[in-house]
C-alpha positions in Angstrom: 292.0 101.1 173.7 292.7 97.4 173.7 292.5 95.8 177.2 295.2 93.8 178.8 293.9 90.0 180.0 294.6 90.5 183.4 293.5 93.5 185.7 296.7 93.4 187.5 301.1 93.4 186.5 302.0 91.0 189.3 304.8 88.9 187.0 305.8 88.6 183.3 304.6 84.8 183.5 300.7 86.1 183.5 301.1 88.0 180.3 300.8 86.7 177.0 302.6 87.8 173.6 299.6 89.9 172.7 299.4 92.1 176.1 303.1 92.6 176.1 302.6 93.7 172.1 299.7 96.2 173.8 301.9 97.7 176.4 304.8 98.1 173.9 302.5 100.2 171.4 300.7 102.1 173.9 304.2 103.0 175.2 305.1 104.3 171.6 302.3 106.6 172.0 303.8 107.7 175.7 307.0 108.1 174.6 306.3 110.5 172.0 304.4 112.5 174.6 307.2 112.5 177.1 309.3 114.2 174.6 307.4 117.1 173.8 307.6 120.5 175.4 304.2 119.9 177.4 304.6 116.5 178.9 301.3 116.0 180.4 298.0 114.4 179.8 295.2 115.1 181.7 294.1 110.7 180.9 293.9 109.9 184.7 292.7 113.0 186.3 291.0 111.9 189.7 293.1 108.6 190.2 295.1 107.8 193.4 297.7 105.8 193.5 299.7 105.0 196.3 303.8 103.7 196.0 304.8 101.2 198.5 308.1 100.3 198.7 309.7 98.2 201.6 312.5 97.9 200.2 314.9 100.8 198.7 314.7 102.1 195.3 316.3 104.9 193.0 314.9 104.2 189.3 311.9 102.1 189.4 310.4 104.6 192.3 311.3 107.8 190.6 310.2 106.2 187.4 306.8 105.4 188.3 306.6 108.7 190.1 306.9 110.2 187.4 304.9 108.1 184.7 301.8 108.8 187.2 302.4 112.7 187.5 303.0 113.0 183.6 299.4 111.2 183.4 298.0 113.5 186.3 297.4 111.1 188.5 297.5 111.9 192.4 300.0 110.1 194.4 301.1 109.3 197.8 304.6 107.8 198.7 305.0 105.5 201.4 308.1 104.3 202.5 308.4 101.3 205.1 311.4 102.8 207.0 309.2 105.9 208.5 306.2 103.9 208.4 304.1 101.7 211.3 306.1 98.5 209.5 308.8 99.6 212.1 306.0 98.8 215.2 304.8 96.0 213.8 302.0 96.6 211.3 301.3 93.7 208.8 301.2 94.0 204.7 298.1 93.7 204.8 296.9 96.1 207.4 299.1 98.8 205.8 297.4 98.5 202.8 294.1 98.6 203.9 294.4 101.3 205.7 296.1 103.0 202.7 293.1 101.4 200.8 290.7 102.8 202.9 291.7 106.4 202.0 290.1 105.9 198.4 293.0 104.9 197.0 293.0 103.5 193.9 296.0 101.5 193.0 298.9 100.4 194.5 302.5 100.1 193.3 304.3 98.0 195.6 308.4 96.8 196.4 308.7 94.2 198.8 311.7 91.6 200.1 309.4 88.8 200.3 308.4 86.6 197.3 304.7 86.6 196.3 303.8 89.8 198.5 302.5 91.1 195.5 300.4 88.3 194.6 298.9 88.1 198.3 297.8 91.6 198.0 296.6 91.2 194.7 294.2 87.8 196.6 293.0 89.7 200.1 292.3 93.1 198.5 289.9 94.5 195.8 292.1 96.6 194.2 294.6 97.2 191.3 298.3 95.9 192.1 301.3 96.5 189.8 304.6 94.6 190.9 307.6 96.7 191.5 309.7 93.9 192.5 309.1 91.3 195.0 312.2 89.8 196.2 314.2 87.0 194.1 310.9 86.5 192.2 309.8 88.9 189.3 310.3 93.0 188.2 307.8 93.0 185.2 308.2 96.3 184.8 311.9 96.7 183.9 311.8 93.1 181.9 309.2 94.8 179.7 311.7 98.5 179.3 314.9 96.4 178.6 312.6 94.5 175.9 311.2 97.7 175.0 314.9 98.9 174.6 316.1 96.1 172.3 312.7 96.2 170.1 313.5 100.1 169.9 317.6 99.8 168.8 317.0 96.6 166.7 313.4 96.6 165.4 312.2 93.5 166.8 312.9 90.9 169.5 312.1 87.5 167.8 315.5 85.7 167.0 317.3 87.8 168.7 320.1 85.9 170.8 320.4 87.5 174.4 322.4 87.0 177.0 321.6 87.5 181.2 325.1 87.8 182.6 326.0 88.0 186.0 324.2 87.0 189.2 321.1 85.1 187.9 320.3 83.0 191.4 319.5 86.3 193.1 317.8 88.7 190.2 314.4 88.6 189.9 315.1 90.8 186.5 316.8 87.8 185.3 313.4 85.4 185.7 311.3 88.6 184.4 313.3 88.9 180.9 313.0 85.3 180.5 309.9 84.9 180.6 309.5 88.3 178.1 312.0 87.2 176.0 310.5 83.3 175.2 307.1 85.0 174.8 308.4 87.3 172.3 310.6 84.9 170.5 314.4 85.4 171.4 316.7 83.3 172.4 318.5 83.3 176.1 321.1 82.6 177.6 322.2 82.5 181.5 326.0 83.0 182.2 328.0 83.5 185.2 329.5 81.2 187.8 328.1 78.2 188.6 326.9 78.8 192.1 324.8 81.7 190.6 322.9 79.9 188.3 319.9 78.6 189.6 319.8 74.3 189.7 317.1 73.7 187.0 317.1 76.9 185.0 317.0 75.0 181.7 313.9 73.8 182.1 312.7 77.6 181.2 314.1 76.7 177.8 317.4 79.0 178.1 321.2 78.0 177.3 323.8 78.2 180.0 327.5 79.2 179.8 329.9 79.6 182.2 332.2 81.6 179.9 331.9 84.7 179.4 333.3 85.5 175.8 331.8 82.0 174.8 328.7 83.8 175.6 329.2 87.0 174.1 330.3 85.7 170.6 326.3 83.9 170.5 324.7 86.5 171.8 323.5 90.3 170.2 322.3 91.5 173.0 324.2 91.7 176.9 322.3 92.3 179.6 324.7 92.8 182.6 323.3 92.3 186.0 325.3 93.3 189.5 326.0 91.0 192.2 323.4 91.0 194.9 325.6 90.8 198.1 322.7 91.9 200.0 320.6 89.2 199.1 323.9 86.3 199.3 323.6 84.2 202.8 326.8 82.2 202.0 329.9 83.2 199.8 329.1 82.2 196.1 332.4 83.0 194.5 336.4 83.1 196.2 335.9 87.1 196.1 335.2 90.3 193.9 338.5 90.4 192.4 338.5 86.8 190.7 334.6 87.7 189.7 335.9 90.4 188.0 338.6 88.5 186.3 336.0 86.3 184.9 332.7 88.2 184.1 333.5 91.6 183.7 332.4 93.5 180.5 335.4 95.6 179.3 337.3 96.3 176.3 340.1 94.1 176.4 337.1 91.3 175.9 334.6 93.2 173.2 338.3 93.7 171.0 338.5 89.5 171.3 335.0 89.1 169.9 335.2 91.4 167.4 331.6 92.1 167.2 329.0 95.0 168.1 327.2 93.9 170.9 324.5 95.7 172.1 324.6 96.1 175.8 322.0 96.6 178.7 322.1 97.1 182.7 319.0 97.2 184.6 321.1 99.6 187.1 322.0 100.1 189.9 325.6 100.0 187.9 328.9 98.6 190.0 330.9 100.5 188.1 333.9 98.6 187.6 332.6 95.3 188.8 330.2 93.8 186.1 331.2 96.2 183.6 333.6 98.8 182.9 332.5 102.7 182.6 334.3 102.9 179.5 331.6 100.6 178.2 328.8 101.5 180.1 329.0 105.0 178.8 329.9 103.8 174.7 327.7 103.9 171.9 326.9 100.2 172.1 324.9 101.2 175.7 321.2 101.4 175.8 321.8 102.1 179.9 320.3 105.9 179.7 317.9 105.0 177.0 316.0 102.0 179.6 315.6 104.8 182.3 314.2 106.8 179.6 311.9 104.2 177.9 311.1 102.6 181.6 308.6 106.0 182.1 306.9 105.4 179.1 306.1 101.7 179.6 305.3 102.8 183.3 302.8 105.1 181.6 301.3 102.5 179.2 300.9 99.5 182.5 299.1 102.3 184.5 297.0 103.9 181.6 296.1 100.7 180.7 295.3 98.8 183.9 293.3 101.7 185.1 290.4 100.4 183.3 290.1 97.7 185.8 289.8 100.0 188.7 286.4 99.5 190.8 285.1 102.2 191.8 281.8 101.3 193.7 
């Protein structure tokens, strides 16, 4: 087993193109596994890992659930709405006390930017990022480039497009950072009030037009508005968003090209994206759920050789 060169996932911007190479073939390995009748490997028998979220989840909890029970792992779930976060407990007390059941590695969600980081600084054990508020989601950046090296056979050169709410989406900043470190080309498009001030200086182009940016790109990845993360009103309303930024048929006919489309979900049917094309042939949607357990599989397997267990 190659090792990663870090001992933690805590952003996309501490990995270099070889790790992210590792992760990708040790997920090839995974995914085969997940597809056979018996769909678990005894590989991290004795292991605790503990899921914090703060903040709600659907996918990337049931995901990593799951990518820890097909490597029989043990697991406990902790969710801040039933927890001692409601009385006042800290981040950091909850996790040492969590810690100091012999737990092993922690999983964590949390609203705040960096939380994951700070964990990673005041406690001696292994942290994976589950998201940490407008900031970084390594995880699904490294399933959606999974995805397109899976449909297309590599990601170098390939032109791909964020579309949508980039100011807000911490998967945006995640697949840029994959996407320049395994050669593609990016682009940002939505309105102009959500698209962050200096984002070229990442190295990506930005378009305010959407069927401008779908003619350059091979690759749409279609992100949903964050309301619950919008202070202010960034656009006149839903409706004229719609008008301008939706993915739908009448659009992919003008372009006259096969694009190949992602969504990191949760889906606003209807908003970003029609169902139509969410559910064609040119969607990967179903196949990132599927591939985001085996990567999930590959970050754990992988950074469990950095657990200390003195």
């Amino acid at each position: 087993m190659k090792d990663l060169s870090t001992s933690h996932l805590l952003g996309i911007k501490d990995l270099n193109q070889n790790d992210i190479e590792i992760i990708f073939n040790t997920a090839d390995s995974f995914k085969e596994v997940i597809n056979r009748p018996i769909k678990k490997v005894p590989t991290l028998r004795d292991v605790t890992i503990a899921n914090l979220f703060f903040e709600n989840s659907t996918r990337t909890k049931l995901s990593f659930e799951l990518a820890q029970k097909r490597l029989s792992a043990d697991i406990i779930n902790f969710s801040a709405g039933s927890s001692s976060v409601k009385k006042g407990e800290t981040l950091i007390d909850t996790a040492n006390n969590i810690l100091s059941m012999k737990v092993d590695m922690l999983v964590m969600r949390h609203p705040n930017s960096g939380a994951a980081k700070f964990l990673a600084k005041k406690t001696n054990t292994v942290i994976i990022n589950a998201g940490d508020g407008t900031h970084e989601h390594p995880t699904q950046a490294l399933l959606d480039t999974y995805s397109i090296r899976e449909k297309l056979g590599n990601v170098e050169g390939r032109k791909v497009a964020l579309i949508g709410d980039i100011k807000h989406s911490r998967v945006a900043l995640s697949n840029i950072f994959a996407l320049k470190k395994l050669g593609a080309q990016v682009m940002v498009c939505g309105p102009t009030t959500l698209i962050p001030k200096y984002i070229k200086e990442l190295g990506v182009l930005v378009e305010n037009n959407l069927e401008k940016a779908l003619k350059w790109c091979d690759v749409a990845n279609m992100l949903r508005i964050q309301l619950e993360r919008q202070d202010i009103q960034y656009f006149p309303s839903l409706r004229e968003y719609t008008y301008q930024f939706q993915l739908n048929r009448e659009i992919l006919n003008k372009i006259q090209k096969p694009i190949t489309i992602l969504h990191p979900g949760p889906v606003n049917r209807g908003i970003e994206i029609t169902s139509e094309i969410a559910d064609s042939e040119h969607s990967l949607i179903l196949n990132q759920v599927e591939n985001g357990v085996a990567i999930r599989m590959a970050i754990i397997y992988l950074l469990a050789g950095s657990i200390n267990r003195s």
